[in-house]
RODO-2510 file (C-alpha; in nm, 4 decimals, decimal comma):
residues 463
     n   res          X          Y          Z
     1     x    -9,2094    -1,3615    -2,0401
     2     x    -9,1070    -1,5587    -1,7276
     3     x    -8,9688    -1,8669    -1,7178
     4     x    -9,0362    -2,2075    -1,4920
     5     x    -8,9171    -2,5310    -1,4173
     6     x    -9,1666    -2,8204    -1,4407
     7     x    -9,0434    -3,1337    -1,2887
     8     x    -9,1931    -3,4212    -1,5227
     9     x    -8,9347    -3,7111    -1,4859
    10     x    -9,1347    -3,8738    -1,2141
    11     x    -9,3735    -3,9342    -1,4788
    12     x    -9,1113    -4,1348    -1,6890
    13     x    -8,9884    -4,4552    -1,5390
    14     x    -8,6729    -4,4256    -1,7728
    15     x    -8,2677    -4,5038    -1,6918
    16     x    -7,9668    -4,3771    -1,8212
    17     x    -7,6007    -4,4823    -1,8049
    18     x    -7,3624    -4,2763    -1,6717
    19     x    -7,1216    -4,2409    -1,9487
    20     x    -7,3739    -4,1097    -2,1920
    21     x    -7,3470    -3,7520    -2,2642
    22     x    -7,6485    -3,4880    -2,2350
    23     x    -7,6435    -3,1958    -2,5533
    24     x    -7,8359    -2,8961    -2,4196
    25     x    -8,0329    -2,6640    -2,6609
    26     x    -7,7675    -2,4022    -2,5457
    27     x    -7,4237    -2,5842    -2,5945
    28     x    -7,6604    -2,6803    -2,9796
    29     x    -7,6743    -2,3499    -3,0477
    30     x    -7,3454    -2,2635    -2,9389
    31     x    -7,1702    -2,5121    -3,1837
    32     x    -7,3703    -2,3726    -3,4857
    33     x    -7,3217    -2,0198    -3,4149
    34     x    -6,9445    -2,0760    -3,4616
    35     x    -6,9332    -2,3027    -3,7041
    36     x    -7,2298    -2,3526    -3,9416
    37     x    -7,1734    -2,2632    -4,3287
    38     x    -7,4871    -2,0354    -4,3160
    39     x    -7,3297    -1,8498    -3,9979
    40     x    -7,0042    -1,7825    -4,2264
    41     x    -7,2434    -1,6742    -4,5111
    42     x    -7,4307    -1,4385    -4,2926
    43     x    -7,1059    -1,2958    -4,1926
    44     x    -7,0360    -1,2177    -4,4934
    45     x    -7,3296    -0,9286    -4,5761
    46     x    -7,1824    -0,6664    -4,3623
    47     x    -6,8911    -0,6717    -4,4835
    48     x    -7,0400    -0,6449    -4,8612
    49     x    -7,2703    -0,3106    -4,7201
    50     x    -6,8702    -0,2036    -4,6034
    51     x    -6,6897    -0,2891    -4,9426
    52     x    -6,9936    -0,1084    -5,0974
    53     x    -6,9723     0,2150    -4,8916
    54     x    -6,5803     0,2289    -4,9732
    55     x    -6,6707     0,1851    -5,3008
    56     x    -6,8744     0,5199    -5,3244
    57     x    -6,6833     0,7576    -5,1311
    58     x    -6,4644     0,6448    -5,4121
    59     x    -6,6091     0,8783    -5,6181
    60     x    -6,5006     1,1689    -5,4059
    61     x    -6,1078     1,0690    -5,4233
    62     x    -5,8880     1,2950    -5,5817
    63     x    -5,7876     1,2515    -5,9042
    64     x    -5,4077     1,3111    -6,0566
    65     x    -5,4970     1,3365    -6,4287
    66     x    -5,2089     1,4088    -6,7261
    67     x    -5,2307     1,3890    -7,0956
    68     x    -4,9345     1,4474    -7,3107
    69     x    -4,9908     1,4816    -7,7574
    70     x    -4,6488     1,5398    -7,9365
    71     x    -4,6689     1,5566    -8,3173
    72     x    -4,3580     1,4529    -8,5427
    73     x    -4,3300     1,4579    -8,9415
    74     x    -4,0765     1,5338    -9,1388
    75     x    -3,8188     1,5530    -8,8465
    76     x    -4,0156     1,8256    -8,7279
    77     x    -4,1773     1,8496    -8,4359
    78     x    -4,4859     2,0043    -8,5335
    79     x    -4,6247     2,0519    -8,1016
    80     x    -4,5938     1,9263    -7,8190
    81     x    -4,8786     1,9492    -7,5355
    82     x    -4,8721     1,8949    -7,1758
    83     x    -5,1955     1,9403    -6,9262
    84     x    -5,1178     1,7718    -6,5784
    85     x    -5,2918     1,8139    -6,2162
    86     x    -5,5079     1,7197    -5,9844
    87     x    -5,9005     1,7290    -5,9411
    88     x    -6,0786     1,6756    -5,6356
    89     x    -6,5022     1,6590    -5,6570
    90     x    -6,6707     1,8170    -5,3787
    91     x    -7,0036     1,8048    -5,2411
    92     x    -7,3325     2,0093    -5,4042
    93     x    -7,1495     1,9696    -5,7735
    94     x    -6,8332     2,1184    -5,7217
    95     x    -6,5246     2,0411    -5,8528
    96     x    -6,1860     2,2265    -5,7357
    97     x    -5,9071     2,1564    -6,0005
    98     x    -5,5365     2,2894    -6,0238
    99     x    -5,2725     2,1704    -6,2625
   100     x    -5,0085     2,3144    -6,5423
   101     x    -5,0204     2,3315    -6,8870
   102     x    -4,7431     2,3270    -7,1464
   103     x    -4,7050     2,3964    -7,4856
   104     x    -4,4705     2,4040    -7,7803
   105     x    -4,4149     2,4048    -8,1163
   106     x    -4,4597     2,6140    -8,4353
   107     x    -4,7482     2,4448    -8,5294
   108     x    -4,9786     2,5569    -8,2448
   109     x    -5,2847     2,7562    -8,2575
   110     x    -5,2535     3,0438    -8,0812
   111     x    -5,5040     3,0382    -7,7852
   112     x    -5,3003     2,6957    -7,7043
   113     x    -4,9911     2,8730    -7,6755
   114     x    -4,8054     2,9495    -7,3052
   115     x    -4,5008     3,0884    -7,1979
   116     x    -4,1965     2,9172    -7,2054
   117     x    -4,2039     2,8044    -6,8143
   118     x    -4,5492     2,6467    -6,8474
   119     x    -4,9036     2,8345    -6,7701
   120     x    -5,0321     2,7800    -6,3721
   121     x    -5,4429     2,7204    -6,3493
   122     x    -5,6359     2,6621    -6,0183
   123     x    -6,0216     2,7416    -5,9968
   124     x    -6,3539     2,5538    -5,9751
   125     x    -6,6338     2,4574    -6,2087
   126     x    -7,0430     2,4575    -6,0185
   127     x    -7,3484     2,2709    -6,1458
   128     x    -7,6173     2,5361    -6,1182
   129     x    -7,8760     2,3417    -6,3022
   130     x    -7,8654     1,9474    -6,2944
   131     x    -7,6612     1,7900    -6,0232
   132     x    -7,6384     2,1043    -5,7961
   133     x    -7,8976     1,9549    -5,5086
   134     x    -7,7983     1,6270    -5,5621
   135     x    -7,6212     1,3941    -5,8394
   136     x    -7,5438     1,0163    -5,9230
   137     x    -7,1641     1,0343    -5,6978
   138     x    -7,3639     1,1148    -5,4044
   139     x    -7,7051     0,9073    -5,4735
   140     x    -7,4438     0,6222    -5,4171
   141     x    -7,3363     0,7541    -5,1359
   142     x    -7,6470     0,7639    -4,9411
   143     x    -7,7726     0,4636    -5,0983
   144     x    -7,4516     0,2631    -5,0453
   145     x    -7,4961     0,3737    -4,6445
   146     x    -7,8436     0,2358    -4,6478
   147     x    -7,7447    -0,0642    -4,7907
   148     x    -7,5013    -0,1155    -4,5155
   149     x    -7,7496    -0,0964    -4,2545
   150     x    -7,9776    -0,3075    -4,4473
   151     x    -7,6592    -0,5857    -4,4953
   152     x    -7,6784    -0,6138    -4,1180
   153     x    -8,0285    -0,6683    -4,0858
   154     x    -8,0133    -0,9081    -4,3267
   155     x    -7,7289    -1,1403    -4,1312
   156     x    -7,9398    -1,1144    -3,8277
   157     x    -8,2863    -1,2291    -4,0180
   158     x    -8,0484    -1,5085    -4,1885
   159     x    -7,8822    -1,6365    -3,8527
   160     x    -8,2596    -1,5681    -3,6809
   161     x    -8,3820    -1,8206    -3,9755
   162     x    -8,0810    -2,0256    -3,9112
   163     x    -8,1653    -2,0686    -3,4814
   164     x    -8,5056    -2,0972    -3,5693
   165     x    -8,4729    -2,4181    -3,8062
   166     x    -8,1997    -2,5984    -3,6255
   167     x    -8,4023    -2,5333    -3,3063
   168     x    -8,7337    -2,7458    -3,4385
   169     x    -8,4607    -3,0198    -3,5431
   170     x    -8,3430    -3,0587    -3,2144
   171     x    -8,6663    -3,0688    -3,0130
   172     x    -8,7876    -3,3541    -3,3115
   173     x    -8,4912    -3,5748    -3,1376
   174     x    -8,6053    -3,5096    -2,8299
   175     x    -8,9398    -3,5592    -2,8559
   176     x    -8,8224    -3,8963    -3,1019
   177     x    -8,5590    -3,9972    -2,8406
   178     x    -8,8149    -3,9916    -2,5211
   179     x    -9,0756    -4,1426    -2,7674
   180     x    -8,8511    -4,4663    -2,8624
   181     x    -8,7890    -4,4819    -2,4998
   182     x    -9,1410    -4,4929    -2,3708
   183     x    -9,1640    -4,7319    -2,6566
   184     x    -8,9159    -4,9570    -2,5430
   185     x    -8,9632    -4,9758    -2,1793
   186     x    -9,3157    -5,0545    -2,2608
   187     x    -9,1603    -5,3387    -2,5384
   188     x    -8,9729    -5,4634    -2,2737
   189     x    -9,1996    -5,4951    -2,0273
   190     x    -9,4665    -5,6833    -2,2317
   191     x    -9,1646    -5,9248    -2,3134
   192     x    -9,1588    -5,9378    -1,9126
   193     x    -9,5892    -5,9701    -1,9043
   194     x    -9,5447    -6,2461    -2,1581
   195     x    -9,2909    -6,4662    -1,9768
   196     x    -9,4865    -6,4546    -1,6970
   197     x    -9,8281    -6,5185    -1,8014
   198     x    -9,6495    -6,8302    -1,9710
   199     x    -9,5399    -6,9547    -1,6540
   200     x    -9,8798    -6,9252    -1,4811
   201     x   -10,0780    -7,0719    -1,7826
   202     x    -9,8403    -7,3565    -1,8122
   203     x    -9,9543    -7,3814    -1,4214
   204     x   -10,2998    -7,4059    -1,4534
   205     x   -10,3641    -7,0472    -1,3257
   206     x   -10,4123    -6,8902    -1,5982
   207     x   -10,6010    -6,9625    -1,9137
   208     x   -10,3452    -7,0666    -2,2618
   209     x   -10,5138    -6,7887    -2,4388
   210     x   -10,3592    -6,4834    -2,2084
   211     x   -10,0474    -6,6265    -2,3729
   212     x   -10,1827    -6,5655    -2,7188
   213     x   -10,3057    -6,1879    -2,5630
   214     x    -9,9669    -6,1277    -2,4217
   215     x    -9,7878    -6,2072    -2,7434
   216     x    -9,9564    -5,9748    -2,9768
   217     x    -9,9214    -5,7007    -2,7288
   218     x    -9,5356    -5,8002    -2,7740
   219     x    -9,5710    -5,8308    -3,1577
   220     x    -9,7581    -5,4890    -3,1710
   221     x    -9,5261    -5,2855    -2,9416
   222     x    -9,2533    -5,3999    -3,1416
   223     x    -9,3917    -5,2957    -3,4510
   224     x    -9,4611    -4,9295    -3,3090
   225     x    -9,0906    -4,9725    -3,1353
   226     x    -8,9630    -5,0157    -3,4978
   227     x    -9,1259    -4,7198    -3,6223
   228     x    -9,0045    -4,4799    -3,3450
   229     x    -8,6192    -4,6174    -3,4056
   230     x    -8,6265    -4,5219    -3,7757
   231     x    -8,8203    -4,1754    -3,6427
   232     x    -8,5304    -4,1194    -3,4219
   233     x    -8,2993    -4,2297    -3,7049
   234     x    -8,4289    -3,9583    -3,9146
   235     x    -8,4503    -3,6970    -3,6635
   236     x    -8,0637    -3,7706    -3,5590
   237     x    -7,9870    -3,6820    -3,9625
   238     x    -8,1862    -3,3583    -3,9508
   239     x    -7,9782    -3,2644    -3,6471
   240     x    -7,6615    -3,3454    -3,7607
   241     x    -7,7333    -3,1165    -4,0525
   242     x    -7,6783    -2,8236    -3,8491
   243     x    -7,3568    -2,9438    -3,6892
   244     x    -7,0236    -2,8328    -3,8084
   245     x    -6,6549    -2,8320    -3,7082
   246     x    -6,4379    -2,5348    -3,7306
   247     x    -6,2798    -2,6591    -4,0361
   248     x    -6,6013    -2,6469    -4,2178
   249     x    -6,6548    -3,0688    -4,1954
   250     x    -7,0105    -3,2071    -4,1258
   251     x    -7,0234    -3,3590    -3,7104
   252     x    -7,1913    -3,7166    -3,6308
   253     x    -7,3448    -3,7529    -3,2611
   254     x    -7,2659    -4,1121    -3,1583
   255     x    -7,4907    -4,3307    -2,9914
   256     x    -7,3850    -4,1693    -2,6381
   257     x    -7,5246    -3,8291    -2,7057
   258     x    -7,8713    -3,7514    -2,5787
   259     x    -8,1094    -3,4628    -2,6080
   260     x    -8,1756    -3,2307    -2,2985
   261     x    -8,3162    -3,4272    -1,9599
   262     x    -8,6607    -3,4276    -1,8878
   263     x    -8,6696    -3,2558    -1,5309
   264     x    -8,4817    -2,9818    -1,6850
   265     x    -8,6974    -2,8411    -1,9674
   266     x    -8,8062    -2,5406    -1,8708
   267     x    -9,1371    -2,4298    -1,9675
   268     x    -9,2225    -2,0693    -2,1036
   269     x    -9,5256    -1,8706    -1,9668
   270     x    -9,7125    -1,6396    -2,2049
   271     x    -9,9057    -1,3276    -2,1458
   272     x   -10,1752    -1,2147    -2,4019
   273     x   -10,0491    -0,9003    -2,5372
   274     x   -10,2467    -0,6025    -2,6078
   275     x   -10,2735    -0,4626    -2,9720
   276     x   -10,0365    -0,2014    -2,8782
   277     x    -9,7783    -0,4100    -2,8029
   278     x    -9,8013    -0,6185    -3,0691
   279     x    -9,7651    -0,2918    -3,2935
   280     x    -9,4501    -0,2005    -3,0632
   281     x    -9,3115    -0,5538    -3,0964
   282     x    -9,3695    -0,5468    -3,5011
   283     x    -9,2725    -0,2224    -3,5638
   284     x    -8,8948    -0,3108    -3,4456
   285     x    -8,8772    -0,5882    -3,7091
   286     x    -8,5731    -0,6315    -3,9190
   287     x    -8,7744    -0,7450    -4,2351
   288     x    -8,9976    -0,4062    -4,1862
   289     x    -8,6776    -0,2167    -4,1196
   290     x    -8,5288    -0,3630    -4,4477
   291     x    -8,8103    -0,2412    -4,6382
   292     x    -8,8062     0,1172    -4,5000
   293     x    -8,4538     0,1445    -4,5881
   294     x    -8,5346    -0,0111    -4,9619
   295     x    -8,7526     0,3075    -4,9213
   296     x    -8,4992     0,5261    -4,8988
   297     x    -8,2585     0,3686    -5,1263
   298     x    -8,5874     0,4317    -5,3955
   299     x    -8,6679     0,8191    -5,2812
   300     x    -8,3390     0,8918    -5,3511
   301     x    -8,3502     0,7657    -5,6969
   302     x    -8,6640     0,9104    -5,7156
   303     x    -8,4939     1,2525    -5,5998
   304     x    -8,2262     1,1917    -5,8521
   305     x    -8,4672     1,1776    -6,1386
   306     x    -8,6724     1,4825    -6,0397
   307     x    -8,3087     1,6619    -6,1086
   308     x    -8,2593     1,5501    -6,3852
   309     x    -8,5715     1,7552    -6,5140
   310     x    -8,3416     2,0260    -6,4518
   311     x    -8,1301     2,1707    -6,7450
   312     x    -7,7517     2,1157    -6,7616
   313     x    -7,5435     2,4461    -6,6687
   314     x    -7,2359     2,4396    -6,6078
   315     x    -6,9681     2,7369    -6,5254
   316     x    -6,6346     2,7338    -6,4472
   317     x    -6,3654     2,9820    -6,3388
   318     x    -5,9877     2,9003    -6,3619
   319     x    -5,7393     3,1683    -6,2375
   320     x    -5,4244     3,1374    -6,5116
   321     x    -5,0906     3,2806    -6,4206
   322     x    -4,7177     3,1982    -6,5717
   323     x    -4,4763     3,0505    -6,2415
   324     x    -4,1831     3,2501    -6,1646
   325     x    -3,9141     3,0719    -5,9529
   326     x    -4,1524     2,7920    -5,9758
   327     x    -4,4059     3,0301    -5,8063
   328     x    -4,7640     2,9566    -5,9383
   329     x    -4,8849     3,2574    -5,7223
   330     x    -4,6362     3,5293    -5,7849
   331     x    -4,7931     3,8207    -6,0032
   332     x    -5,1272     3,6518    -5,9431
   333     x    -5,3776     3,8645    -6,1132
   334     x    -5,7660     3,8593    -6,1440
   335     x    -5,7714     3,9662    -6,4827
   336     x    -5,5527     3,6512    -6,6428
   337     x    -5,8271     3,3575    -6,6013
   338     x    -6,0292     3,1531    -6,7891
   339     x    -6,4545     3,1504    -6,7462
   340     x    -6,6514     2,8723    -6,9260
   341     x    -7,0189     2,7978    -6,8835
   342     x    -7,2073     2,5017    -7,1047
   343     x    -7,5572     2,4374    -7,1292
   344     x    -7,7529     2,1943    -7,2452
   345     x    -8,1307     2,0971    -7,2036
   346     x    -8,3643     1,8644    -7,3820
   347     x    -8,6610     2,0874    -7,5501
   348     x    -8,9681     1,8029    -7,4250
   349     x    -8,8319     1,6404    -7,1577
   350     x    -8,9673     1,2780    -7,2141
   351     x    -8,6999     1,0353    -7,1341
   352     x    -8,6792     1,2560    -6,8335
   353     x    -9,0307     1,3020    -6,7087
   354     x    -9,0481     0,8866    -6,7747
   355     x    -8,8222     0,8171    -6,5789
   356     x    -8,9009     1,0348    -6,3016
   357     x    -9,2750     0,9042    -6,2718
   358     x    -9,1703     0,5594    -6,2760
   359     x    -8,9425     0,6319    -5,9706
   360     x    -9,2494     0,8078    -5,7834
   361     x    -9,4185     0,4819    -5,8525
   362     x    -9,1704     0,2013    -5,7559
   363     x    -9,2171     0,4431    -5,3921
   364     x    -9,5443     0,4049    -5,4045
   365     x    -9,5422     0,0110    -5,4868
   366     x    -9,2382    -0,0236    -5,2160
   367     x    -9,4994     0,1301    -4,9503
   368     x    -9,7694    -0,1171    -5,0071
   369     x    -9,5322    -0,3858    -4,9507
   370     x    -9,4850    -0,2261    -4,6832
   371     x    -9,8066    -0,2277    -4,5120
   372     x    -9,8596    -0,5883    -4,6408
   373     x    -9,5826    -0,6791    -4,4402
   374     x    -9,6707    -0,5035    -4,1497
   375     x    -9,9847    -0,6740    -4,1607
   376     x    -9,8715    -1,0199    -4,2123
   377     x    -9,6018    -0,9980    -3,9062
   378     x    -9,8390    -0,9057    -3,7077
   379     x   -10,0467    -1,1988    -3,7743
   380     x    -9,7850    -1,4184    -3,7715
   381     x    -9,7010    -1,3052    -3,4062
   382     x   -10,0513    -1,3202    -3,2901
   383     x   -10,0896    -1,6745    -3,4288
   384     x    -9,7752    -1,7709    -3,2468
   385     x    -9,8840    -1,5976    -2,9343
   386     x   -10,1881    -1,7930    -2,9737
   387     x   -10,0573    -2,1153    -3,0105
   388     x    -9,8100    -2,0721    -2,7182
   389     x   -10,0794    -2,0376    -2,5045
   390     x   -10,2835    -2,3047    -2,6386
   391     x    -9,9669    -2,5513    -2,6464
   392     x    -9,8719    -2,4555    -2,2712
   393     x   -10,2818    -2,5163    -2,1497
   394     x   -10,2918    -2,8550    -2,3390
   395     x    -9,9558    -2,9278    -2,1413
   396     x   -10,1245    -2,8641    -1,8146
   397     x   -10,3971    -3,1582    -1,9520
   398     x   -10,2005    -3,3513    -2,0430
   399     x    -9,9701    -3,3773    -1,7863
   400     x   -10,2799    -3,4684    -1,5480
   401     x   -10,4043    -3,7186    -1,7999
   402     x   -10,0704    -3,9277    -1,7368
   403     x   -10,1065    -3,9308    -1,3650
   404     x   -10,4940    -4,0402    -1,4564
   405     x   -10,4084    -4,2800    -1,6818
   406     x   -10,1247    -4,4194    -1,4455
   407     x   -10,3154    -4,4350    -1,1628
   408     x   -10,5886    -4,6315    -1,3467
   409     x   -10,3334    -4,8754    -1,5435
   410     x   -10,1912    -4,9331    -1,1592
   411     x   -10,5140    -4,9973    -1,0515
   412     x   -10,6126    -5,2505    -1,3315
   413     x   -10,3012    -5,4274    -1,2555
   414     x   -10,3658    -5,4856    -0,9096
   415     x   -10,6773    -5,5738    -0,9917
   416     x   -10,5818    -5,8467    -1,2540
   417     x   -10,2843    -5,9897    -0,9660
   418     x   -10,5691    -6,0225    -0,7498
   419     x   -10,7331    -6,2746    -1,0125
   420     x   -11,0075    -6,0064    -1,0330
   421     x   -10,9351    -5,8466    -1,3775
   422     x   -10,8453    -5,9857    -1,7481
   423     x   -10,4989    -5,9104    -1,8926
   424     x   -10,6974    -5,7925    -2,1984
   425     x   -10,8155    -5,4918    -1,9711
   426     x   -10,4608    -5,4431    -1,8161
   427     x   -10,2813    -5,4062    -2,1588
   428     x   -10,5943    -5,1313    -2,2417
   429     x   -10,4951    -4,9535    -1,9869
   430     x   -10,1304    -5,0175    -2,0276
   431     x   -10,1635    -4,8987    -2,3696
   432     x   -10,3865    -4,5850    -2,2641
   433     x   -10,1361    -4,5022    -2,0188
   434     x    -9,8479    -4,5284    -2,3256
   435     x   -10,0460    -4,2871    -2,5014
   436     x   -10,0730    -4,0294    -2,2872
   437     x    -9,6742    -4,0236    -2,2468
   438     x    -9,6282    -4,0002    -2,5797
   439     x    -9,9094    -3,7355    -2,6338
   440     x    -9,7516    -3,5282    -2,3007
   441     x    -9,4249    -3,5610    -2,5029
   442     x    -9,5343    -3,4146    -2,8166
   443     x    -9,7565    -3,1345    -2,6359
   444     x    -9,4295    -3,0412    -2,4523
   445     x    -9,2184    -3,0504    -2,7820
   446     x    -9,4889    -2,8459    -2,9260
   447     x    -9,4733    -2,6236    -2,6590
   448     x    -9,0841    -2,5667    -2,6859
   449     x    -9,1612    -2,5084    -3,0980
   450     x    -9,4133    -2,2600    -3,0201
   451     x    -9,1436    -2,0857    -2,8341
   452     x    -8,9308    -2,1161    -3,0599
   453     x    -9,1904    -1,9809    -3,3425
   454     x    -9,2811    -1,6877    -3,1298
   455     x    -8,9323    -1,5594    -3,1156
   456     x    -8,8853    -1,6066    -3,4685
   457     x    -9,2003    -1,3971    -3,5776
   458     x    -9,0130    -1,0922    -3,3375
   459     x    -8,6985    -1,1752    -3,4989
   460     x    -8,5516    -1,1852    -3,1430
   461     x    -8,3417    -1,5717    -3,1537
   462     x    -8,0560    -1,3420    -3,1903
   463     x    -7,9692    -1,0627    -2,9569
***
């Protein structure tokens, strides 16, 4: 998309003081990208996707783990037990564990009893049935890490929706600043007309009812002069919406502060772009990114659920040995361990198989949002394509219909100094000339919006 500069001032017979202050669109953006409420918020969703991927590697921490039972009665001590160590969860469903136990008392049963220096344990326990491919610790996992990429997708769709909305604001105040001014040079100058039509009727040149013609034109202009000011009002408050300090306090612009100069808008030219393109252009948008990654956040439930169709079985193998010298290892022998294996398994399977369809669907339902999507931004950038180009051909008209329409208002005027023409005519094509301004003014506004909506349909107002 390449850019030009189109010169317009010339068509604008409008003056400015010196100390009044010009706001670009860039040092705009610039103050609400550092300070603006929503640009704090949108901060903010990375570093949830981060607090959420610590939180599920959380499940693979090591865990210390000790539980101590003493019985008392009758000033006997009846036992005492004493299981301490550490367990550390692996990947594919394995656990590695190691600790000590300790036992005492007369009261014990006697698979609970150990030697007198404490029995050493150290071995692992699999999941060969439900949890081996796959399991709830690391579903969150992998779903915490797609959230993460999906929380910074999300601050640059909120900060794109952010650029997008104070951007419109500010080209309303410029297109209701340079309106009111048209407005009031035109007031001002049929204030001008009407003193000196007075003057030449009170002379006997001119008839007494050009004064009456000349003061409604006053009387009307000042009407439309009013309506522009409280337009320009309004438009000010919609900008200064989207103004903040860096403590978080809402800005004012004074009276000083103007929108960007006329002679330096610069004026985008667009392309047509082929259907492939488009399709290129679409396919690299965050909100269709967002919902492939919802995607894979869902398969992997759905993959969850398809193991749990799976029955639970469990084994585990602990090597036991007694410490000597505080040795754990020291006579270490095969035949001193400890097996286990559990099973369990639910004869029909219906909570299970439930479950596990209504994953496969929430896919399936996911997907067709997602080509719904896919359609609609597509549309959305055509139509803004579309009205680009429209907006930036009307421009061209228009901008020839206000040297037209001054060349003929020039013309009328002469004509009318000359004694050859009415002021009735010259204020028609005064007025037609007025028009035109303010219609190139909102075409151009338009055309900056249509920018503006193009680049928000790509999701490309921020880099």
């Amino acid at each position: 998309m390449k850019q030009s500069i189109l010169a317009i001032s010339f068509l604008f017979s409008l003056s400015f003081s010196w100390s009044q202050t010009v706001l670009t669109e860039k040092e705009y953006y610039e103050i609400i990208l550092l300070n603006h409420p929503i640009v704090q918020q949108a901060g903010i969703k990375p570093k949830m996707g981060e607090r959420q991927l610590l939180k599920a590697k959380g499940g693979f921490d090591p865990k210390l783990f000790s539980e101590f039972d003493r019985k008392n009665y009758n000033s006997v001590t009846n036992y005492q037990k004493l299981n301490a160590g550490l367990s550390i969860p692996t990947w594919y469903g394995i656990q590695v564990k190691s600790g000590v136990e300790s036992n005492s008392g007369p009261y014990l049963s006697p698979e609970s009893k150990t030697p007198a220096g404490g029995l050493w344990y150290g071995g692992i326990s699999v999941s060969l049935g439900q949890g081996m491919m796959i399991d709830q610790r690391r579903a969150e996992l992998f779903k915490s890490r797609i959230y993460q990429e999906s929380t910074r997708l999300e601050q640059r769709l909120l900060l794109n929706e952010l650029v997008y909305e104070s951007g419109s604001a500010y080209w309303d105040w410029f297109l209701a600043h340079y309106s009111k001014a048209v407005l009031q040079n035109s007031y001002e100058l049929a204030l001008v007309r009407l003193q000196g039509v007075k003057k030449t009727a009170e002379l006997g040149d001119r008839p007494i009812i050009d004064t009456v013609e000349a003061r409604i034109q006053v009387q009307y202009r000042q009407s439309l002069l009013n309506n522009y000011q409280t337009d320009l009002l309004n438009a000010k408050v919609k900008l200064e919406t989207f103004l903040w300090t860096e403590f978080q306090e809402p800005l004012e612009l004074d009276d000083t502060t103007l929108p960007l100069e006329l002679d330096s808008v610069s004026i985008a030219i667009f392309t047509k772009l082929s259907e492939m393109e488009i399709d290129s252009l679409a396919g690299n948008h965050p909100y269709l990114n967002m919902n492939n990654l919802k995607i894979k956040s869902l398969e992997i439930d759905q993959k969850l659920k398809k193991e749990q169709l799976k029955p639970n079985l469990n084994l585990s193998y602990n090597f036991i040995n007694e410490p000597i010298n505080y040795n754990p290892i020291t006579n270490l022998s095969p035949n001193n361990n400890k097996i286990g294996v559990q099973l369990e398994m639910p004869i029909l399977f219906r909570k299970e198989r439930g479950e596990f369809e209504l994953a496969k669907l929430k896919v399936q339902d996911e997907r067709l949002t997602l080509l719904n999507n896919q359609a609609y931004i597509k549309a959305k950038i055509k139509q803004a394509q579309n009205d680009a180009i429209n907006a930036q051909n009307q421009l061209d008209i228009y901008r020839q219909t206000v040297l037209d329409s001054r060349q003929l208002f020039e013309a009328e005027r002469s004509m009318f100094e000359q004694g050859e023409s009415s002021l009735f005519l010259v204020n028609a094509r005064e007025l037609a000339f007025i028009q035109a301004k303010l219609k190139y003014l909102e075409v151009l506004t338009k055309c900056q919006k249509a920018v503006l909506s193009y680049e928000f349909s790509l999701a490309r107002l921020i880099p």
